[in-house]
N, C-alpha and C positions, 0 to 999 in steps of 0.2 A: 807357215805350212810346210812339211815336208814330206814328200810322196816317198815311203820305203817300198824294198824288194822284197818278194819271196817271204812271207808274213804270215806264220798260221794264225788263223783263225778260232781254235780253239775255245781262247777266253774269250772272244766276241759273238756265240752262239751258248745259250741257256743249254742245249745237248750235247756242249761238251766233243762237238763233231773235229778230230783232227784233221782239218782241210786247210791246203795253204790260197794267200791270192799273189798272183802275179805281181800287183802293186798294192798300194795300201796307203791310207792319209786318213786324219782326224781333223775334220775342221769346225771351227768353234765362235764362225763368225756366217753371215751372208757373202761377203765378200769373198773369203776362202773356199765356203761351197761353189761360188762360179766359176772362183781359178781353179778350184777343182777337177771343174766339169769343162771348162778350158782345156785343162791338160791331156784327160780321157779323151777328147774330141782329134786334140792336137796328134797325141799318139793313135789313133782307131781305136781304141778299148771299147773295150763295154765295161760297163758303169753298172755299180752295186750298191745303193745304197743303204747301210746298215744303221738301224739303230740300236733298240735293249736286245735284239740276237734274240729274242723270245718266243718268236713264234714260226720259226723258221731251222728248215732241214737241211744241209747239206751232204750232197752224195757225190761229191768230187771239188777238186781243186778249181777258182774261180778264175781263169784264165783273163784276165782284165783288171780291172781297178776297181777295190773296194773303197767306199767314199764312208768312212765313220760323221754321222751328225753329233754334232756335242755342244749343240747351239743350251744355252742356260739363260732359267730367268723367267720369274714371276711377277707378275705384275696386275694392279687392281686397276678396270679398264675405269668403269662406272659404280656408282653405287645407289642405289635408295632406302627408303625406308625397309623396304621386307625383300632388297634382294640386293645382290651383289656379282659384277661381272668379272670373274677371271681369267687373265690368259697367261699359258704356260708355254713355255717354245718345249719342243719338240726334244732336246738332249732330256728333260729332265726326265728324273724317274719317277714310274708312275704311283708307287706307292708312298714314295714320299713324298707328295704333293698332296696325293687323298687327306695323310696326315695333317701338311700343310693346313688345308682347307681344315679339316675338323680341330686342330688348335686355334683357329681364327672363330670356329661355333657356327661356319658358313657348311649348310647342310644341302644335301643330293648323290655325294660321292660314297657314304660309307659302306651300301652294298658292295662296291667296287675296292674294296680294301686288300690289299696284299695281293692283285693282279701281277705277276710276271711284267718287265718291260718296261719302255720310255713311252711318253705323255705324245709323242708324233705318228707311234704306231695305233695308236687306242683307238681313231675314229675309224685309219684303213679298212680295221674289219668290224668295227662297230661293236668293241668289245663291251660282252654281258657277265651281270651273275645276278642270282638271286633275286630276280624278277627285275632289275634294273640295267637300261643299255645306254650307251655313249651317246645314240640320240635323244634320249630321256632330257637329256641334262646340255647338250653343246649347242652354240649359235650359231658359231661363227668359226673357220680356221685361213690361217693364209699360207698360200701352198706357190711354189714356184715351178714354171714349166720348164721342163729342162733344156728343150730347141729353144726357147727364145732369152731365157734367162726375167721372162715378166713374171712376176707377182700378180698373186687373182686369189681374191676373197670368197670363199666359195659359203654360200647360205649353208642351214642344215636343209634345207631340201635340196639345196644342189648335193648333197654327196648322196643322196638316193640309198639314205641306208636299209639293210636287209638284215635278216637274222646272220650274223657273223660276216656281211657283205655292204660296199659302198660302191661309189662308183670309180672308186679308185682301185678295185680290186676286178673292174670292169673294163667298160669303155675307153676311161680314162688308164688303165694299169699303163705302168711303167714311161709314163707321161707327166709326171709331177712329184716333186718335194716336199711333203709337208715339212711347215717351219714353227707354227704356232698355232694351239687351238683356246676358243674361247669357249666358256659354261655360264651359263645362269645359277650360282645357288643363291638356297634363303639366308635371310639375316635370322628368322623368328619364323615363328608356326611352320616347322619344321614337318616337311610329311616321311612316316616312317613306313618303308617296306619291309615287314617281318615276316608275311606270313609265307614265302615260297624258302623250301626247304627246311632246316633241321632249326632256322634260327628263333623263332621262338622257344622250342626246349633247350635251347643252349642260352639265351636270357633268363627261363627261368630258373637253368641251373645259375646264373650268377647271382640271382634274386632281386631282379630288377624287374619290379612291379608297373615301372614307369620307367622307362628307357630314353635313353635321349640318342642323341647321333651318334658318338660319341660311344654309347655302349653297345649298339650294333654293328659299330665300324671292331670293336672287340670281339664280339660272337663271328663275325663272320671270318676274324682272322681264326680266333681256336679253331672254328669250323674246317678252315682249309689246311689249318696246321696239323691236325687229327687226321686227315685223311690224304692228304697231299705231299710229295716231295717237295725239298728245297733242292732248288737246282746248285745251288753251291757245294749241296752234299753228292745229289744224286741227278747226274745231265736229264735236265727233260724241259719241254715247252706247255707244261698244265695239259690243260684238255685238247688233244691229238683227235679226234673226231667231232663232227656236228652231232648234233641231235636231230636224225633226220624226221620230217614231215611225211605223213601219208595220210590218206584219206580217214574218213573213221570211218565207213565200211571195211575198208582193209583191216584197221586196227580191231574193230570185233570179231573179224574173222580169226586173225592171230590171235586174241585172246580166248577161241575156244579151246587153243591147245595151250596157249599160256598164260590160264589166267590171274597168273600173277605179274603180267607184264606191266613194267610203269612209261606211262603218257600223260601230259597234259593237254587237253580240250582244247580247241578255239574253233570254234564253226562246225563249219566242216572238215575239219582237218585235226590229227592230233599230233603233237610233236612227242615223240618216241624218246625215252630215255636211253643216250647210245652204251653208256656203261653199263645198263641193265641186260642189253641185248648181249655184249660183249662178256661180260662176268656170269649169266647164265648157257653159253656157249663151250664156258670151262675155259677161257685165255688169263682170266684175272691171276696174279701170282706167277704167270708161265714166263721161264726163261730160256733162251738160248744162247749161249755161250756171253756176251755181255748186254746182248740187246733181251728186252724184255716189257713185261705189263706189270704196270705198280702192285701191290700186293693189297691193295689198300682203295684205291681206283682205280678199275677198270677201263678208264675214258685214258690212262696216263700212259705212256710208252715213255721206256724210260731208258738209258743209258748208265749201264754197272761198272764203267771204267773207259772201256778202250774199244764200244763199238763201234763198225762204221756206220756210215746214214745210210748205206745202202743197206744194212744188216737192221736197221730200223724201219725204211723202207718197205722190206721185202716181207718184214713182221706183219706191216700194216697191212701191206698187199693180203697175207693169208686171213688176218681177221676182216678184211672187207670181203672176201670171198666164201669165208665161213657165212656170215652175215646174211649174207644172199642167199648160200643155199639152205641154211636153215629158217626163214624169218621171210624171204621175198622180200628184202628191205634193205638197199644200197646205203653204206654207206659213203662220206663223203671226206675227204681229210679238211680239217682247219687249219691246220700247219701248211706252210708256203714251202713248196720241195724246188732246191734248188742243183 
């Protein structure tokens, strides 16, 4: 393990945000993350834990120590006849693992195909797509506290997940390590989620009458690759807003002036499409100087080379304020501003 100085950050955030850290270490063991957190402690730092940088803003230099996870390693916990338990530590990436699983024929992940990020950030905020979410599918993760250095297996009801929230993003925030999470998929009689958004016509452009996992873990990639950046090309963290929730009274109301606005149902409540709100507001395509909104997805804020996170930041700032005053509907940011 070796702690460096003075370390942008850069390559270690999906936006591409030039920020430097104070200090800096990649640990690749249990062991090393304690001495890690040893040493933070020893010197007063604050401690940063970073994993895939994906979902996360930086608007200044991280005065303390950043602790890179890069723990690796898959592993088959249990098995039976129609189902199989997997656990993934926390460096891995997340999409190469989804892959993982759909080469092995083990089904549940392929709505979640081509998500940004490592496998330790995915349950924090209970990452979704296309009608499928991280609690759908996870059991079990073991997370370590960072004052006492114990290990604790937390159930999926203990992480108390929420729409893009746990409890780790709560109560618990900045009180634990995830290190490894576990999933139930199937061996066989595979259930397939097609029907939330565009992925049924993009099955039936492949001509897959009969789809297996396997070919929906493929539509849902075109799907994001047609409308989404790669952050390799172009800095960005995917979907930079929720989709926020409001009543459906409210939602009819709003729909008599806009009714072409998209929501989906549940109760009493309808959750608001935040790209629809934002791209009919007129921000979609909008650039200033390098900071900007995807041209393509409105939900994406995106980075054209060289801006800062404040200059991303202060973006957001203006379309959640647009937001409101057109719409009476707050929005909320998904990205972690640091």
């Amino acid at each position: 393990m070796e702690i460096q100085k003075r370390i942008s950050l850069r390559p270690y955030n999906t936006f591409g945000i030039d920020v430097f850290s104070e200090y800096f270490v990649e640990v690749s063991s249990l062991e090393e993350l304690k001495e890690a957190i040893q040493y933070g402690k020893e010197q007063n730092l604050s401690i940063l834990f970073l994993n895939g940088g994906s979902n996360i803003l930086f608007t200044k230099d991280w005065n303390g120590l950043v602790v890179k996870i890069n723990l690796k390693g898959i592993e088959i916990v249990r098995e039976t006849e129609d189902f199989v338990w997997v656990k993934v530590q926390a460096g891995e990436n997340w999409h190469e693992f989804v892959q993982f699983t759909l080469a092995k024929n083990y089904g549940g992940l392929q709505n979640l195909s081509l998500i940004p990020g490592n496998a330790g950030t995915a349950p924090m905020q209970n990452i979704g797509a296309y009608g499928v979410e991280i609690k759908d599918l996870m059991t079990e993760l073991t997370a370590m506290e960072i004052s006492t250095g114990n290990l604790r297996v937390f159930s999926n009801a203990d992480c108390q997940f929420g729409y893009r929230e746990s409890v780790f993003k709560n109560e618990l925030k900045n009180q634990f390590v995830l290190l490894d999470v576990t999933f139930q998929l199937s061996k066989r009689n595979h259930v397939l989620h097609t029907e939330y958004g565009a992925i049924q016509s993009e099955l039936a452009n492949m001509g897959c009458e009969k789809p297996t996992i396997q070919d929906v873990s493929r539509a849902v990639i075109q799907i994001r690759q047609s409308k989404l950046p790669d952050p390799n090309e172009i800095g960005n963290s995917g979907s930079f807003f929720k989709n926020p929730v409001i009543s459906a009274q409210k939602f009819e109301e709003i729909k008599k002036n806009y009714p072409n606005i998209s929501g989906y149902s549940s109760g009493d409540s309808v959750k608001v499409a935040a790209g629809w709100l934002i791209e009919n507001a007129g921000w979609k395509g909008k650039q200033f100087g390098d900071a900007g909104v995807h041209e393509k997805q409105a939900l994406v804020l995106v980075n054209y080379g060289n801006a800062t996170g404040k200059e991303i930041y202060d973006l957001s700032q203006s379309i959640i304020d647009s937001i409101q005053f057109q719409y009476g509907i707050t929005l909320e940011r998904e990205v972690n501003i640091i």
